[in-house]
VMD Tcl script that builds the backbone (N, CA, C; Angstrom):
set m [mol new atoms 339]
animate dup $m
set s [atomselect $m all]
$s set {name element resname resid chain x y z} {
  {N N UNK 1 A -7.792 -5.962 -12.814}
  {CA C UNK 1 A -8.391 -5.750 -11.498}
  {C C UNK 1 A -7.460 -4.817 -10.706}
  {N N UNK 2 A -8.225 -3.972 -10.363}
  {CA C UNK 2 A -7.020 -3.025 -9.183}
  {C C UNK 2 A -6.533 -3.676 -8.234}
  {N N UNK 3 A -5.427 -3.178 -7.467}
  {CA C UNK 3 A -4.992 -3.655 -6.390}
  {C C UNK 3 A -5.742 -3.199 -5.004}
  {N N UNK 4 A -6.115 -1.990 -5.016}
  {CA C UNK 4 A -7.369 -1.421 -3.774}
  {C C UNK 4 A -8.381 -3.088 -3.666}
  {N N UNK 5 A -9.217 -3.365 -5.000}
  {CA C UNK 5 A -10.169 -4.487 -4.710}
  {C C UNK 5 A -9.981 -5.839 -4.395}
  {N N UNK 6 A -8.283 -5.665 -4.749}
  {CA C UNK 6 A -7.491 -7.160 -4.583}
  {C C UNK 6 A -7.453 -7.681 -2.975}
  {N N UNK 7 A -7.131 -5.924 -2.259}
  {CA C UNK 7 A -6.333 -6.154 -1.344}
  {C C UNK 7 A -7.471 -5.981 -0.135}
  {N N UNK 8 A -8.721 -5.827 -0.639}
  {CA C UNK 8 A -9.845 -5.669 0.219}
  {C C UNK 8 A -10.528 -7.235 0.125}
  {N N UNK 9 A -10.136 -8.204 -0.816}
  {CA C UNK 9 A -10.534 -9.232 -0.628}
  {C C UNK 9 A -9.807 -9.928 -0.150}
  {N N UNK 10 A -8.362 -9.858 0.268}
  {CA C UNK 10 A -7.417 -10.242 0.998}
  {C C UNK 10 A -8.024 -9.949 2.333}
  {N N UNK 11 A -8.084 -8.813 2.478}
  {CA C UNK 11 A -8.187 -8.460 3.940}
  {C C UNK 11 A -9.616 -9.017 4.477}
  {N N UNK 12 A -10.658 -8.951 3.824}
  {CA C UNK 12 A -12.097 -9.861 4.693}
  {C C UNK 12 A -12.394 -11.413 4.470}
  {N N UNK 13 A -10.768 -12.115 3.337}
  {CA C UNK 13 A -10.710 -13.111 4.005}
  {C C UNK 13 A -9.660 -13.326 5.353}
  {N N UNK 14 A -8.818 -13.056 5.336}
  {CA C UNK 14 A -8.285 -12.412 6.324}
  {C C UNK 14 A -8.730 -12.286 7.739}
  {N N UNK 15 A -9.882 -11.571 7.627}
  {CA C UNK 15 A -10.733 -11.195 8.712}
  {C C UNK 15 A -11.626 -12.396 8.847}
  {N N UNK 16 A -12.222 -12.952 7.954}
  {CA C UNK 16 A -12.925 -14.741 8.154}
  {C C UNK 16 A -12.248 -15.071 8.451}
  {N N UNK 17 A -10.936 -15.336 8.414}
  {CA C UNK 17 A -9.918 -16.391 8.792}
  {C C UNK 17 A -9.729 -16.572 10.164}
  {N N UNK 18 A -9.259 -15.345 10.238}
  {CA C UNK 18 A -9.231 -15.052 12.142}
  {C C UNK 18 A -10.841 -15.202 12.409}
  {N N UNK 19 A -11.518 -14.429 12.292}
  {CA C UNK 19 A -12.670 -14.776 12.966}
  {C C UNK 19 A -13.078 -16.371 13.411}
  {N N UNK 20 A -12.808 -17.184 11.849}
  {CA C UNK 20 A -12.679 -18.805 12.608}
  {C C UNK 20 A -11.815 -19.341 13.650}
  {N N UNK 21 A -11.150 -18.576 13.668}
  {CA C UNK 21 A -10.313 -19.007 14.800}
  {C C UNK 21 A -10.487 -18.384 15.998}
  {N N UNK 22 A -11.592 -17.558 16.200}
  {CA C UNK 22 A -11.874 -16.838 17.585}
  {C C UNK 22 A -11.064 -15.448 17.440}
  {N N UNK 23 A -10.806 -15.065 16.899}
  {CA C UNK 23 A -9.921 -13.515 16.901}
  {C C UNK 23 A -10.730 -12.847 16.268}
  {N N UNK 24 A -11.330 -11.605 17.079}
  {CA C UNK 24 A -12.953 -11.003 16.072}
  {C C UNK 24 A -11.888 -9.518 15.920}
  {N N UNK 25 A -10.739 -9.035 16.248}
  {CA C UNK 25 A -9.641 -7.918 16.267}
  {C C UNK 25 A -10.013 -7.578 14.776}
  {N N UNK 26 A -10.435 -8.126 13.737}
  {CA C UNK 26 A -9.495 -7.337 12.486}
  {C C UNK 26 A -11.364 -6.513 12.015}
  {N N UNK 27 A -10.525 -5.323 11.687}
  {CA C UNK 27 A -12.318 -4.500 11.163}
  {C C UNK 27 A -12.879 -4.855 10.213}
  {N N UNK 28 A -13.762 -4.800 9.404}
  {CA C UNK 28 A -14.241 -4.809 8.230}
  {C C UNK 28 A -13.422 -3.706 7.526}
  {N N UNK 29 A -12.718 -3.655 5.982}
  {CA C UNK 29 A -11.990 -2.928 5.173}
  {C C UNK 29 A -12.392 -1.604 5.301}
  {N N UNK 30 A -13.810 -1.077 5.639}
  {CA C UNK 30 A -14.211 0.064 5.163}
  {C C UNK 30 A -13.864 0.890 6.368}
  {N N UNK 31 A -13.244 0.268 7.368}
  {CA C UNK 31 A -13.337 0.865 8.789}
  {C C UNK 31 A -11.408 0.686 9.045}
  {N N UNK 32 A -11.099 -0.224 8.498}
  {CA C UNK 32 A -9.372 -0.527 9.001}
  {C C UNK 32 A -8.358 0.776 9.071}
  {N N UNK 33 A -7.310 1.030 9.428}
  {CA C UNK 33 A -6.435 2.526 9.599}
  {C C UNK 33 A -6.131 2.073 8.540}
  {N N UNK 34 A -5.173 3.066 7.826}
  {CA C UNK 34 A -4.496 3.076 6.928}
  {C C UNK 34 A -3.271 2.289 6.881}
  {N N UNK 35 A -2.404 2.172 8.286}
  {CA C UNK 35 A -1.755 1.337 8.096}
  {C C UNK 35 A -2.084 -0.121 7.721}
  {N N UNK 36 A -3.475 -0.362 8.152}
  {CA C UNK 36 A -3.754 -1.917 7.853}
  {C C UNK 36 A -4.375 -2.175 6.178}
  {N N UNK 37 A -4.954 -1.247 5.690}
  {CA C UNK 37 A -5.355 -1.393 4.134}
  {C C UNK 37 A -3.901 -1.499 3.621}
  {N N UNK 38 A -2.860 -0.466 3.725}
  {CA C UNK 38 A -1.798 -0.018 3.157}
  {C C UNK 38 A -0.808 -1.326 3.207}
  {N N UNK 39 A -0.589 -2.242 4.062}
  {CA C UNK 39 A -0.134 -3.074 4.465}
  {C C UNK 39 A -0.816 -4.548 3.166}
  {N N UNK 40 A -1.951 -4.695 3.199}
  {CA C UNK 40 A -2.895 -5.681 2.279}
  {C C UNK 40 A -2.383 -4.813 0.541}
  {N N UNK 41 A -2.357 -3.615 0.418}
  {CA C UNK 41 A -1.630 -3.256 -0.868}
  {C C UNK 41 A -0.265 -3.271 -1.291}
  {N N UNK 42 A 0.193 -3.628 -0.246}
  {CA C UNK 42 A 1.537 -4.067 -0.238}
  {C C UNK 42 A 2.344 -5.608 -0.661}
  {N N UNK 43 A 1.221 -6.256 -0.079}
  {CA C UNK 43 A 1.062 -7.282 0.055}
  {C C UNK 43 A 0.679 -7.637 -1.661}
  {N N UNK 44 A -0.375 -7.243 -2.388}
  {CA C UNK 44 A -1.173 -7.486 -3.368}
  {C C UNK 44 A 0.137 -6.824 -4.020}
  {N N UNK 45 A 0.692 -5.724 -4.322}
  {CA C UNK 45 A 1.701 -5.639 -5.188}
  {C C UNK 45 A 2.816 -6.566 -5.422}
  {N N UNK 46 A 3.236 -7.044 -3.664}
  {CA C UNK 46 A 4.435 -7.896 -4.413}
  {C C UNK 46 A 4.215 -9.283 -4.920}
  {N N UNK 47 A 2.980 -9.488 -4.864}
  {CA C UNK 47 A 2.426 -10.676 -5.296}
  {C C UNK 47 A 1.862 -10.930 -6.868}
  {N N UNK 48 A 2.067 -9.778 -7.572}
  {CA C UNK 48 A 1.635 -8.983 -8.712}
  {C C UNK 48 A 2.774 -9.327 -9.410}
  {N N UNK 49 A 4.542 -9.070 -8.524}
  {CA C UNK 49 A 4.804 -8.305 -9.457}
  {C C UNK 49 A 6.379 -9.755 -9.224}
  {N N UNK 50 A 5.949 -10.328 -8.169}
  {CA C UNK 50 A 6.608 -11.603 -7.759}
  {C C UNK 50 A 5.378 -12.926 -7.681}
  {N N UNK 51 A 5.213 -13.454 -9.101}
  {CA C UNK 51 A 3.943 -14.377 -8.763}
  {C C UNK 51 A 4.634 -15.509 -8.863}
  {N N UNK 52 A 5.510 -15.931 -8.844}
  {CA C UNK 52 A 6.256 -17.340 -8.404}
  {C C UNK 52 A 6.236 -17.908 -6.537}
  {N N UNK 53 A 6.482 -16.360 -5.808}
  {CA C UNK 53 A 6.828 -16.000 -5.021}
  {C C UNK 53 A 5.615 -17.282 -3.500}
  {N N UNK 54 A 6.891 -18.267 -2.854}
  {CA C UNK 54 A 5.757 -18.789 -1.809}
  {C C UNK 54 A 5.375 -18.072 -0.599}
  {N N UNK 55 A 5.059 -19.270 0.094}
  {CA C UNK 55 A 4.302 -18.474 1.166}
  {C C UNK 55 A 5.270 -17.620 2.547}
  {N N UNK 56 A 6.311 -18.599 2.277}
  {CA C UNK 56 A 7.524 -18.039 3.119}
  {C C UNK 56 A 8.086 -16.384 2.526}
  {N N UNK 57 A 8.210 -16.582 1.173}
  {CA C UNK 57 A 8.345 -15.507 0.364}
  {C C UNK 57 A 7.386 -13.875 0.743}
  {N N UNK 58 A 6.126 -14.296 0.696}
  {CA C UNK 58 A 4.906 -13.214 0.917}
  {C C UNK 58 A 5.285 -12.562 2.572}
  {N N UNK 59 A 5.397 -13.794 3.506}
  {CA C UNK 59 A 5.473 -13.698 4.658}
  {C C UNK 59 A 6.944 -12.257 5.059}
  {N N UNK 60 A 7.550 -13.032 4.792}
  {CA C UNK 60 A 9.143 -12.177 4.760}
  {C C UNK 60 A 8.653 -10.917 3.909}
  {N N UNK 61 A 8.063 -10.235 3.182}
  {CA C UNK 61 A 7.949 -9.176 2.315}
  {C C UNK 61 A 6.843 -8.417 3.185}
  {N N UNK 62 A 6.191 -9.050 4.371}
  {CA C UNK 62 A 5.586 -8.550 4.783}
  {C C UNK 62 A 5.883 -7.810 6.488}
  {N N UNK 63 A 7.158 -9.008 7.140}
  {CA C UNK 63 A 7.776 -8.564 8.050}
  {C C UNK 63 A 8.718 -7.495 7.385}
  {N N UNK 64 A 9.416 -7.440 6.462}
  {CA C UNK 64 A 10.423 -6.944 6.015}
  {C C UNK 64 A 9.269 -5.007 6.084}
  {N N UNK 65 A 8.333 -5.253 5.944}
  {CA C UNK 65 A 6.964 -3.562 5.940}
  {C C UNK 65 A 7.172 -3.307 6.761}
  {N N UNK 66 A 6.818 -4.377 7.800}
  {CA C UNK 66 A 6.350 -3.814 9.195}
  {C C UNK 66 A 8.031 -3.241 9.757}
  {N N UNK 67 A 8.869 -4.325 10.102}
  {CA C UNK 67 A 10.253 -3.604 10.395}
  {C C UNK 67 A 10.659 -2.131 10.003}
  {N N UNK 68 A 10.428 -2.120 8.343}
  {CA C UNK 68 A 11.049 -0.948 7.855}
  {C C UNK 68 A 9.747 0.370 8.371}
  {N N UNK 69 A 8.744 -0.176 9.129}
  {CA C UNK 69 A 7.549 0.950 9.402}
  {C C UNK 69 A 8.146 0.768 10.835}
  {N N UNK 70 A 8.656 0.401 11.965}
  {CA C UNK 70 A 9.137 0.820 12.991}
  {C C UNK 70 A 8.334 -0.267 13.722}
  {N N UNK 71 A 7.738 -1.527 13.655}
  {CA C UNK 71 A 7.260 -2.615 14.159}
  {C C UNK 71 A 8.402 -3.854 14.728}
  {N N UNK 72 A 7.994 -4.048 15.882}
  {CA C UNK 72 A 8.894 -5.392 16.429}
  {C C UNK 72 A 8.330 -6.393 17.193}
  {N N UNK 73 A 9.053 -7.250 16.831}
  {CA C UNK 73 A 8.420 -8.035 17.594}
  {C C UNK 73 A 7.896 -7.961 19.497}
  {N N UNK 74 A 6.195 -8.588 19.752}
  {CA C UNK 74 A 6.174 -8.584 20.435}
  {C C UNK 74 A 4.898 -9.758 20.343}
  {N N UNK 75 A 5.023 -9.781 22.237}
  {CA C UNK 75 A 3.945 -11.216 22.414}
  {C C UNK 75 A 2.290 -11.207 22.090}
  {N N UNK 76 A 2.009 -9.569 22.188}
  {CA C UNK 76 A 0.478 -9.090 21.941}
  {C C UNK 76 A 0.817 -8.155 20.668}
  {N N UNK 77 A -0.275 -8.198 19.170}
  {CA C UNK 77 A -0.534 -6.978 18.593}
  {C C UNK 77 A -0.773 -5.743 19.474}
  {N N UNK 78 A -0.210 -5.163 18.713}
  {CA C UNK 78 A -0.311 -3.756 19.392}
  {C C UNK 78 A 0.132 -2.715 18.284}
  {N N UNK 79 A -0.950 -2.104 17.457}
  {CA C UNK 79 A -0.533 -0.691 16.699}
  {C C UNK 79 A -0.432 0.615 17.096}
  {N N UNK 80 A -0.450 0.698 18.588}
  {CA C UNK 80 A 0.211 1.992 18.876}
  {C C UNK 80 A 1.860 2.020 19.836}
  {N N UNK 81 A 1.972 0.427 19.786}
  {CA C UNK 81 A 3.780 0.096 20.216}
  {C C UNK 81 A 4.249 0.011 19.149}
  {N N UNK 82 A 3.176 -0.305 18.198}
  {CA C UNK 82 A 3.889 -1.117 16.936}
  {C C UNK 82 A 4.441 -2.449 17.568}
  {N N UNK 83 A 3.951 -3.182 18.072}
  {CA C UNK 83 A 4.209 -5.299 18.405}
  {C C UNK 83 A 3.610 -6.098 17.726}
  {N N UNK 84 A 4.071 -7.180 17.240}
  {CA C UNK 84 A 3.448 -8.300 16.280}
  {C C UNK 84 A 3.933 -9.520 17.131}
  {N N UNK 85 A 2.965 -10.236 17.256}
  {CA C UNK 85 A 3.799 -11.791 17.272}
  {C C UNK 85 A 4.081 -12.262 16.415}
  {N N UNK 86 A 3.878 -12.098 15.061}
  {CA C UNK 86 A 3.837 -12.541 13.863}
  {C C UNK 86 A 5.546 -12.331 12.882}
  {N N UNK 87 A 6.477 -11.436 14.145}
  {CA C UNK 87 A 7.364 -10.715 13.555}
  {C C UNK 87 A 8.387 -12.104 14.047}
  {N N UNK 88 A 8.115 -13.088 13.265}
  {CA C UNK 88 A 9.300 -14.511 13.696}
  {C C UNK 88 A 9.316 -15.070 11.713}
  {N N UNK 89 A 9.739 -15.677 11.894}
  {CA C UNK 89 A 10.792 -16.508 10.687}
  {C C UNK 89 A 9.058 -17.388 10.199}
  {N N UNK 90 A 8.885 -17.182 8.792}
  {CA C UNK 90 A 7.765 -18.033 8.423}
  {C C UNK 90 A 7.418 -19.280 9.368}
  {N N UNK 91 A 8.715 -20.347 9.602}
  {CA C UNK 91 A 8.412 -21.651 9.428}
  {C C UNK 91 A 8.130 -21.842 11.090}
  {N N UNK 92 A 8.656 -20.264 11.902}
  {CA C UNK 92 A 8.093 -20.372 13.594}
  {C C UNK 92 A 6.646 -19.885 13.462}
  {N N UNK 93 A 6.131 -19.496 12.869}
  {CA C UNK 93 A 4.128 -19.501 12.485}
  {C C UNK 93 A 3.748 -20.391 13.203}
  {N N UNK 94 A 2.717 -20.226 13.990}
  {CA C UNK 94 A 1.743 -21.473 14.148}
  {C C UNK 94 A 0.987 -21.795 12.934}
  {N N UNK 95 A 0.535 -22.712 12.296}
  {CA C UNK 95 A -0.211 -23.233 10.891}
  {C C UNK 95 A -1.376 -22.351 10.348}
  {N N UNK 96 A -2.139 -21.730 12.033}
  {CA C UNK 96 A -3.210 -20.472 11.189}
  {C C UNK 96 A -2.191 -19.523 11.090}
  {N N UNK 97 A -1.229 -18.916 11.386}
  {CA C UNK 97 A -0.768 -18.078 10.600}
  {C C UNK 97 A -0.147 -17.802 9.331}
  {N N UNK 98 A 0.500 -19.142 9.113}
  {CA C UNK 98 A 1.009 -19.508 7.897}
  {C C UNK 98 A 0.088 -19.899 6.578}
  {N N UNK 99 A -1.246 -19.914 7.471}
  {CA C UNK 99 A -2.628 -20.336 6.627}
  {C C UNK 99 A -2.740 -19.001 5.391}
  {N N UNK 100 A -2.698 -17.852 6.404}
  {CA C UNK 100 A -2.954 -16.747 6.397}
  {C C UNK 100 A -2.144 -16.524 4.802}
  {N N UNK 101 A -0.931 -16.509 4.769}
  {CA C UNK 101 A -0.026 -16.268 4.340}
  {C C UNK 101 A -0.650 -17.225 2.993}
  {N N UNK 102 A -0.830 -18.263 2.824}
  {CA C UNK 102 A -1.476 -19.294 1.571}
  {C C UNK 102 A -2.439 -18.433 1.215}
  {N N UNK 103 A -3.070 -18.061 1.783}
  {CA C UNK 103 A -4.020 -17.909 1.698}
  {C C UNK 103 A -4.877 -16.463 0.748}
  {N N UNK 104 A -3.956 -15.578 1.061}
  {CA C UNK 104 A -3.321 -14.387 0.499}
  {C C UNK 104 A -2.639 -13.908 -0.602}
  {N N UNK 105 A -1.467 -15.074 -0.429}
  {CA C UNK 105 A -1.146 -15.235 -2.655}
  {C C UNK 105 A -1.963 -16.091 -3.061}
  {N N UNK 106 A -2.832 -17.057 -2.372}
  {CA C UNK 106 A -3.373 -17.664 -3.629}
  {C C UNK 106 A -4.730 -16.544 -4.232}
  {N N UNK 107 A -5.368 -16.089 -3.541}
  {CA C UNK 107 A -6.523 -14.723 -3.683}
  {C C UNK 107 A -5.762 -13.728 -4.916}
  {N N UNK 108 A -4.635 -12.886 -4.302}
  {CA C UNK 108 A -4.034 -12.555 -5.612}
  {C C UNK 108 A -3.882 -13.246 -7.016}
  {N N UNK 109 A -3.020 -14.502 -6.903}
  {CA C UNK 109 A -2.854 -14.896 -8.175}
  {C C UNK 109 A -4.562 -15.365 -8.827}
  {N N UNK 110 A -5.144 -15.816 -8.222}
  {CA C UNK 110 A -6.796 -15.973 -8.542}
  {C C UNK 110 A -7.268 -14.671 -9.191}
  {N N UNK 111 A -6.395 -13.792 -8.404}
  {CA C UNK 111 A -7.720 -12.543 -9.486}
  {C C UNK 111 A -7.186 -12.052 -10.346}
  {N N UNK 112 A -5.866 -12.520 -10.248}
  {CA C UNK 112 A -5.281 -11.459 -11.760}
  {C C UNK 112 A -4.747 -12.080 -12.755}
  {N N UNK 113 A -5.308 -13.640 -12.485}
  {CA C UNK 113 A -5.168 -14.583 -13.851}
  {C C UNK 113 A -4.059 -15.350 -13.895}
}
mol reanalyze $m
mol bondsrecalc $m
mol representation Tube
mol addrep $m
């Protein structure tokens, strides 16, 4: 399975996810910037290539993107400050975010056996 189809089923559960929770922000895949697909292939690689790897693990590989892309922490998303609230230590997550994060290697390891 490619990683493009991996990381597009990451991302519109992703986008269900939040949506259950009242956050309608994330696009449908066919519409997202590049930083946000590019980010879900990132994601799907190191999960590929680290499949032991938990959820704290995925999480950190994913702040560790955003940092090295010029992202910091802040209290609102924001992709033209580049702000995350999300840019804190796995275990400071609120539980849907950390959901997120389960939720994401388990989709990977599901599709690639």
């Amino acid at each position: 399975m490619s990683v493009d189809k991996i990381a597009k089923v990451c991302h519109e559960a992703n986008k269900a996810l939040c949506e259950a929770f009242g956050d309608n922000s994330q696009p449908d895949w066919k519409d997202a910037p590049e930083w946000q697909t590019q980010s879900a292939r990132s994601g799907v690689l190191f999960h590929m290539t680290n499949k032991e790897a938990d959820d704290s693990a995925s999480h950190n590989n994913w702040a560790k993107d955003k940092i090295d892309d010029g992202w910091v922490y802040g209290e609102v998303k924001d992709a033209v400050l580049k702000t995350h609230p999300c840019l804190v230590p796995f275990e400071e997550l609120p539980p849907m975010q950390q959901a997120k994060d389960r939720i994401f290697g388990s989709i990977v390891r599901a599709m690639i056996g």
